[in-house]
C-alpha positions in Angstrom: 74.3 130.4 157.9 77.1 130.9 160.7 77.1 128.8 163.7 77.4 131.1 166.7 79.4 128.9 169.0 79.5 131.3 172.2 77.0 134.2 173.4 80.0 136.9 172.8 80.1 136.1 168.3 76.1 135.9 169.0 76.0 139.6 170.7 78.2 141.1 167.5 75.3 140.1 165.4 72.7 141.0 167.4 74.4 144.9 167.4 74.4 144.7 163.6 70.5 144.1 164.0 69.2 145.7 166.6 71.0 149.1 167.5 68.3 151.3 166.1 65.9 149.3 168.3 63.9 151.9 170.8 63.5 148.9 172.6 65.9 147.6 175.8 68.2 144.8 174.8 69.8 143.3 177.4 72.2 139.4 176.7 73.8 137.7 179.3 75.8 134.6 179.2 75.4 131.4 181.3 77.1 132.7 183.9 75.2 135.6 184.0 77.7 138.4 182.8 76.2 140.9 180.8 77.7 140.6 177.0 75.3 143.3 174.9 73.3 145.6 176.8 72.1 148.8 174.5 71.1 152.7 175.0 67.7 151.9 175.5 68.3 149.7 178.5 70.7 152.0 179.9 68.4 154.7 179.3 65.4 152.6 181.5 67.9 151.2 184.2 69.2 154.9 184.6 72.4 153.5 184.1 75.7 153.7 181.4 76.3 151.0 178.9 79.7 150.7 180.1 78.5 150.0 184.0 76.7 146.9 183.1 78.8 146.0 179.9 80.8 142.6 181.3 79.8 142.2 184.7 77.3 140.0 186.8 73.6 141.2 186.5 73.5 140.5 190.4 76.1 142.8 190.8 74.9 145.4 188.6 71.6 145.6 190.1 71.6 144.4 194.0 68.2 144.3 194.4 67.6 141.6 192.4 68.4 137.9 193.5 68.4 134.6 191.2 64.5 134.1 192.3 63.8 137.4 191.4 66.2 138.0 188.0 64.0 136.8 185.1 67.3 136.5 183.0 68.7 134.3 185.8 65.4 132.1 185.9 65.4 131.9 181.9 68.7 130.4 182.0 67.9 127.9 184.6 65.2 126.6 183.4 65.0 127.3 179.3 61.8 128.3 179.7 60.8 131.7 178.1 58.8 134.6 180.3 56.6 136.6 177.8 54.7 139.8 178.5 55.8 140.1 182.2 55.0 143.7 183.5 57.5 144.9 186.0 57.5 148.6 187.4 61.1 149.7 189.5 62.8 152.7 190.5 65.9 153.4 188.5 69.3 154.3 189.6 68.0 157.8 188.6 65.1 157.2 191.1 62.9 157.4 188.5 59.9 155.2 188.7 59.5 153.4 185.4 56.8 150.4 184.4 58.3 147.7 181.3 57.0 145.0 179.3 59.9 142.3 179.5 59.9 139.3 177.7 62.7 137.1 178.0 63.8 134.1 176.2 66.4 131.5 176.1 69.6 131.5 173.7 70.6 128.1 172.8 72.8 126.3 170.3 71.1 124.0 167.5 72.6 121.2 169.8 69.8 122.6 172.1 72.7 123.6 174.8 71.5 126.8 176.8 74.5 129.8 175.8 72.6 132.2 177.3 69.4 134.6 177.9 68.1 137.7 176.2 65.7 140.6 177.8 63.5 142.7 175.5 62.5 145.7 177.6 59.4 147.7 176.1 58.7 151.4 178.2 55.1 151.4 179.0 55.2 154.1 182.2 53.6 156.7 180.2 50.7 154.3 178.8 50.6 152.7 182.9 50.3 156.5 184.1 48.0 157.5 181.6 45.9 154.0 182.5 45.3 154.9 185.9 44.8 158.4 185.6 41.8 158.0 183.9 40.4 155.3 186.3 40.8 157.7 189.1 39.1 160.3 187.6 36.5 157.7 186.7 36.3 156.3 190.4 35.6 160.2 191.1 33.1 161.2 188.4 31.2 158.2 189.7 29.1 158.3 192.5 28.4 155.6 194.8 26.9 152.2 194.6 23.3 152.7 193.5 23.3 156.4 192.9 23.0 157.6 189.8 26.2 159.0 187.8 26.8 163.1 188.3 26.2 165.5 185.4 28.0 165.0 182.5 28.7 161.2 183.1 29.4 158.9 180.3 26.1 156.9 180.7 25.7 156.3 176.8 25.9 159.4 173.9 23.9 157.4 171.0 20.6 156.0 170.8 19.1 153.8 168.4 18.2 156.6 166.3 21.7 156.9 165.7 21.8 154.1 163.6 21.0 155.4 160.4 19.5 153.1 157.5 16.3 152.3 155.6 17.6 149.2 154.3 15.9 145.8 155.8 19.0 145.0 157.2 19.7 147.9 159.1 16.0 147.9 160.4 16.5 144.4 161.8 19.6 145.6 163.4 17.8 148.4 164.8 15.1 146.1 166.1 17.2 143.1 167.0 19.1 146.7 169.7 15.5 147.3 171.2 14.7 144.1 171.7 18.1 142.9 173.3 18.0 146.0 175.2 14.9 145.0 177.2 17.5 142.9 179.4 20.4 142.4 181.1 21.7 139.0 179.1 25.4 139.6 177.7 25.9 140.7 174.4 28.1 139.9 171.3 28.5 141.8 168.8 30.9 142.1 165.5 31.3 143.0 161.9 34.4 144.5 160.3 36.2 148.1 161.5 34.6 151.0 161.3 30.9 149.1 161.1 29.8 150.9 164.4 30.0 148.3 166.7 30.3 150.4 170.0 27.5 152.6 168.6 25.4 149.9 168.4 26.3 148.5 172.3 25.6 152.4 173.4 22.2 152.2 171.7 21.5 148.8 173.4 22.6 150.8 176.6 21.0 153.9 176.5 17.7 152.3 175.7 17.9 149.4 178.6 16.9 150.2 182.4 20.5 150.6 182.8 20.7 154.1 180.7 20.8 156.5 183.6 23.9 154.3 185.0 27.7 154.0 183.9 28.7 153.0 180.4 32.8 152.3 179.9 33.9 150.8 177.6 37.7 149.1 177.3 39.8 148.3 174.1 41.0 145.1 175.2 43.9 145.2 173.2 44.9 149.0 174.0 46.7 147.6 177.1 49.8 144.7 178.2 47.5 141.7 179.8 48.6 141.9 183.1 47.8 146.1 183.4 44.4 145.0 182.2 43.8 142.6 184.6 44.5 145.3 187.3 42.5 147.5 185.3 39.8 145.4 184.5 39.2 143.9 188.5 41.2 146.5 190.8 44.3 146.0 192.9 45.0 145.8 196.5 47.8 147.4 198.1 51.4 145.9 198.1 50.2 142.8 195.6 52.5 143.8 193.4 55.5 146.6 193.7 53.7 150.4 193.4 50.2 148.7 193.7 47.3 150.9 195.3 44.0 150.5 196.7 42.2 150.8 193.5 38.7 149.7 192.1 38.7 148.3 188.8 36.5 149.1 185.8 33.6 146.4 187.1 33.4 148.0 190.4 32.9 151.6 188.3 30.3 150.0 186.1 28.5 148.6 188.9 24.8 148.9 188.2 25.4 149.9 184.4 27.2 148.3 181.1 30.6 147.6 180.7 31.8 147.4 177.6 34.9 145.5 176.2 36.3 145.5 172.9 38.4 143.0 170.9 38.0 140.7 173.8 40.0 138.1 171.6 43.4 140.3 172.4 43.0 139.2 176.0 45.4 136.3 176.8 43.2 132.8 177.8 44.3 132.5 181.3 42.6 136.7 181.3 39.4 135.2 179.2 39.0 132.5 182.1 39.1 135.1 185.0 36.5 137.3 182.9 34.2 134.2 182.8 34.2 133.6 186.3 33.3 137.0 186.5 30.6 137.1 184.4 29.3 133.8 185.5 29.8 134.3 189.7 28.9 138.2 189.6 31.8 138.3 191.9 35.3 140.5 191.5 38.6 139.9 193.3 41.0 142.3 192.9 44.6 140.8 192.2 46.0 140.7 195.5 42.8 140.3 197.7 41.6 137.5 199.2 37.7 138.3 199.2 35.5 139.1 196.3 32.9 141.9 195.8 29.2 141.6 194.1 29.0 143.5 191.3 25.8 144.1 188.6 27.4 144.5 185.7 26.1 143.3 182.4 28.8 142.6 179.7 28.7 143.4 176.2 31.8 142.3 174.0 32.9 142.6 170.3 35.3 141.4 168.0 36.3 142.8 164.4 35.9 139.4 162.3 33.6 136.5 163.2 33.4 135.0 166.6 33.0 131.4 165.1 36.4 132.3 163.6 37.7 133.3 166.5 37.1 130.2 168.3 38.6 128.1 165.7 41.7 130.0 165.4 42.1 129.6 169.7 41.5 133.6 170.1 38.8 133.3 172.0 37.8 130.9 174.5 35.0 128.8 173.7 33.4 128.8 177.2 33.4 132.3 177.3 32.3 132.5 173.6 29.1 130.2 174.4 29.1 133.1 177.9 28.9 135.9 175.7 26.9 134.8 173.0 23.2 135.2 175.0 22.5 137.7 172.1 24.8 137.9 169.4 24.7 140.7 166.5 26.5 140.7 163.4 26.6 145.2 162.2 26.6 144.7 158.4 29.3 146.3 156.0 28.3 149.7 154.4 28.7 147.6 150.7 25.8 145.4 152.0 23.3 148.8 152.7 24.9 150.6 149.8 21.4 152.4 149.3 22.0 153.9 152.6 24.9 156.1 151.8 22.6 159.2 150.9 21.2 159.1 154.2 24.2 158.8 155.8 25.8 161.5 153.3 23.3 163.9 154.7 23.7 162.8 158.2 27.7 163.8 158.3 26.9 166.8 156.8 24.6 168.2 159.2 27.7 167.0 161.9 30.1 168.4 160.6 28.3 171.8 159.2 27.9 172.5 163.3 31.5 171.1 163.9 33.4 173.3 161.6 30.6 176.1 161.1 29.6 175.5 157.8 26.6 175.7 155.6 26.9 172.8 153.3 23.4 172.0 151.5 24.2 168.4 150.1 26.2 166.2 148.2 25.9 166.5 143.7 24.6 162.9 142.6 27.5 162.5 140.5 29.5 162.7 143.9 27.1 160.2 145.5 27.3 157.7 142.9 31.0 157.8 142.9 30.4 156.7 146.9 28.2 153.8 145.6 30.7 152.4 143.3 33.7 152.4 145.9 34.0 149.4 148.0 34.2 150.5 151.5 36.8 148.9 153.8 36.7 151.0 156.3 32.7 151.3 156.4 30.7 153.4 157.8 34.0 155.7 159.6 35.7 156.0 156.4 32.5 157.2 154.6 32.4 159.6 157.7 36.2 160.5 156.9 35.1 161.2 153.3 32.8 163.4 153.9 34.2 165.5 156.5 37.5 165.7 154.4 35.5 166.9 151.4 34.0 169.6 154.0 37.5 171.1 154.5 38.7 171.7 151.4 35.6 172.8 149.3 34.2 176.0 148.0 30.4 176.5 148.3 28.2 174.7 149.4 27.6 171.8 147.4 29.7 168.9 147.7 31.0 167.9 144.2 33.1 164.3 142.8 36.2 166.6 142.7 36.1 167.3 147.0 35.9 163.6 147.6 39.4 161.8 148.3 41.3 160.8 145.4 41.5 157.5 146.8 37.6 157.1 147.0 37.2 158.3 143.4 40.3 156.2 141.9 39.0 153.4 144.0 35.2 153.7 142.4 36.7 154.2 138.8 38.7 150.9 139.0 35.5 149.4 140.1 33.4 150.8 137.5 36.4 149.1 134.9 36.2 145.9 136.7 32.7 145.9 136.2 32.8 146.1 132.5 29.4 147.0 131.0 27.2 146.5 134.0 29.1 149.4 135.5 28.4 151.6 133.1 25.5 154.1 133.1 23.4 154.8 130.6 24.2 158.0 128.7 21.2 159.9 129.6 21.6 159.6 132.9 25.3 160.7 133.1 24.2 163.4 131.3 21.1 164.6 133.4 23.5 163.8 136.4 26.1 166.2 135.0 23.7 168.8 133.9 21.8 168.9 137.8 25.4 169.1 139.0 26.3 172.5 137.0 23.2 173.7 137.6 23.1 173.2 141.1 27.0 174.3 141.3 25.7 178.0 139.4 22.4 178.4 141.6 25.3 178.5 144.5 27.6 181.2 142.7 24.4 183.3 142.7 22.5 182.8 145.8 20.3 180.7 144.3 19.1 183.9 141.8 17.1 182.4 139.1 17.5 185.2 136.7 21.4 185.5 137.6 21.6 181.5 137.7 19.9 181.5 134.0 21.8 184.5 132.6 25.4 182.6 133.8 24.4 179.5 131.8 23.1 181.4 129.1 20.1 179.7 128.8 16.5 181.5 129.4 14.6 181.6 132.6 11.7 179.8 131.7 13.9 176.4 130.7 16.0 176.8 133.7 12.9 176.5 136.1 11.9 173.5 133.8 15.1 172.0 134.0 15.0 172.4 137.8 11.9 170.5 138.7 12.4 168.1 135.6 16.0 167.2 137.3 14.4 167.4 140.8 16.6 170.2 142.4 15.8 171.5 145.3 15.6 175.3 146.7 15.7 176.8 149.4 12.4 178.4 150.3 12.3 182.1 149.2 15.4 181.1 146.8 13.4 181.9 143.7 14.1 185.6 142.6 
């Protein structure tokens, strides 16, 4: 590989690599002259490539000094800055928020030959940030009161949580139990389990249910607009900084609710602890803190053990969290459930999209046994709602499912080998309910039309029907 003995032969590479980057670059030398500096970073700094192309950052951008310039600090001290949020008005006068990390270019001799700036747009996810915790800080009434009409104060119960089989029962009771405190909460399992349903069942059925419920992807957001989001801000502690209450002062008196709390940066974990811990908030920038009643319920998509072994979560704040900890099972390990569940989407989505879907053919269902599941319980969801768009009738049959599903549940079946494969009467009785059931929808569920279009006599289609279990709608019989 080539040795790049000055910053200049380093930048011609660099514009080789990077120029379709929608992403600011910006490379200075040790003296602090700009050397690459692409459209992107232009575009940001409201400025033209050639204006900053070759001359002294300082010079470029006067209201920056070498204590404030993170490329100048960088190249003083070889020390990267990672994730630093910065919000400025352009040369434009645009006001624009980046995520700038900046890191130090050196020789394989170690020798500093100069820094480079990776400038990530974020004004639109900053905006959109603080838009919706001002409409939150006005939807919410004050301390004590309880939340106006229409409030998010919890949309599922346990009865949401739909399963016979003993392990979604002693999930179900493990929520009612939990939820007859105020003790912080744990909970994970894989994506798409229903792990935020299960923390809104806790909720609604706690003392807490007629207060606030927000919840926070912890890894939607940069660390440091999550600190300000989580805890508030105080005017001035940082440039465009307003008098603003965080999510803890919004959830005062109900549940707040923070996902993938491993995506928060330690030194973020730590302030959450205190938090937790204290009952107190300081927003950044304050010197007092506020009493809040907030109780905390976190969870993570892969096991929290893990998680503390691999140094993504704190282990204080683990051993915080973890007062009441529940693991939501994968849909493969309450496979028997899917019928239930099956039926449940179905009656969603027939008032969703106005529909008048009766069921699911078994053949169907047993094609949604087979297949693995990865994405649980919101891919089965997916599956049956996409079969729902695209169908004629009202019976959902294997050829409505996604071809992934059914490719999926045939390799399965293969992999199996001869414990995957069903018995021949029962495929058959399987495919004969399904072209029954498939004619009783062509005619309205006409006996005498239904028997004449299979060409079989009345009397051994209504034996047929209750042999194979089939069921009518009442007055269907003509």
């Amino acid at each position: 590989m080539k040795e790049f003995h000055d910053i200049e032969g380093l930048s011609e590479n660099l514009k080789a690599i990077i120029s379709c980057i929608d992403e600011g670059i910006h490379v200075v030398n040790t003296e602090g002259v700009t050397v690459y500096y692409n459209e992107k970073a232009a575009e940001l700094d409201g400025l033209s490539v050639d204006e900053v192309l070759g001359r002294n950052i300082l010079e470029v951008f006067p209201s920056l000094s070498e204590e404030t310039s993170t490329l100048i600090k960088v190249l003083r001290t070889g020390e990267p800055i990672l994730g630093k949020v910065q919000t400025f008005t352009n040369y434009k006068g645009s006001k624009i928020t980046t995520l700038n990390s900046t890191i130090p270019l050196k020789k394989q001799n170690g020798n500093i030959i100069g820094a480079l700036e990776v400038s990530k747009d974020i004004t639109r996810v900053k905006e959109l940030s603080e838009k919706i915790l001002d409409l939150q800080k006005e939807l919410y009434t004050t301390k004590g009161a309880r939340p106006q009409r229409g409030i998010e104060t919890g949309r599922f119960t346990v009865d949401d949580i739909i399963g016979e089989h003993p392990k979604m029962q002693e999930l179900k009771d493990i929520v009612l139990k939990a939820a007859r405190t105020s003790s912080s909460v744990l909970v994970y399992g894989s994506t798409g389990t229903g792990k935020e349903l299960v923390v809104q069942a806790i909720h609604s059925a706690s003392a807490r249910r007629h207060m606030p419920f927000i919840a926070q992807n912890c890894a939607a957001l940069p660390a440091n607009l999550l600190e300000g989001i989580l805890f508030g801000t105080v005017k001035g502690s940082f440039t465009d900084a307003k008098d603003r209450p965080g999510l803890f002062h919004l959830a005062d008196g109900g549940t707040l609710f923070l996902d993938e709390v491993n995506s928060m940066p330690p030194e973020l974990q730590a302030k959450l602890l205190r938090v937790i811990e204290e009952g107190l908030v300081r927003r950044i920038g304050d010197v007092y803190s506020e009493k809040v009643d907030v109780r905390v319920m976190a969870a993570l998509n892969t096991n929290p053990w893990d998680a503390v072994k691999n140094g993504s979560l704190r282990q204080d704040l683990f051993y915080r969290l973890n007062v009441v900890t529940i693991r939501v099972p994968d849909l493969r390990e309450h496979i028997e459930d899917i019928p239930l569940l099956v039926n449940h989407f179905i009656r969603k989505y027939n008032i969703e999209l106005d529909m008048q879907i009766k069921g699911m053919s078994p053949r169907a269902v047993e094609i949604l046994k087979k297949y693995m599941w990865p994405g649980n319980v919101r891919e089965l969801e997916n599956a049956v709602e996409s079969a729902m768009n695209i169908m004629e009738g009202d019976i959902i049959y294997p050829r409505h499912l996604p071809i992934h599903i059914r490719s999926g549940a045939a390799a399965g079946r293969n992999k199996a080998g001869e414990k995957g494969i069903l018995p021949l009467r029962r495929i058959l009785e399987e495919r004969e309910r399904e072209v029954i059931m498939e004619a009783l929808g062509v005619t309205g569920y006409n006996i005498s039309q239904t028997a004449g279009l299979l060409k079989i006599p009345r009397q051994t289609l209504q034996y047929r029907i209750k042999k194979l279990r089939i069921p009518l709608p009442k007055n269907g019989q003509k």
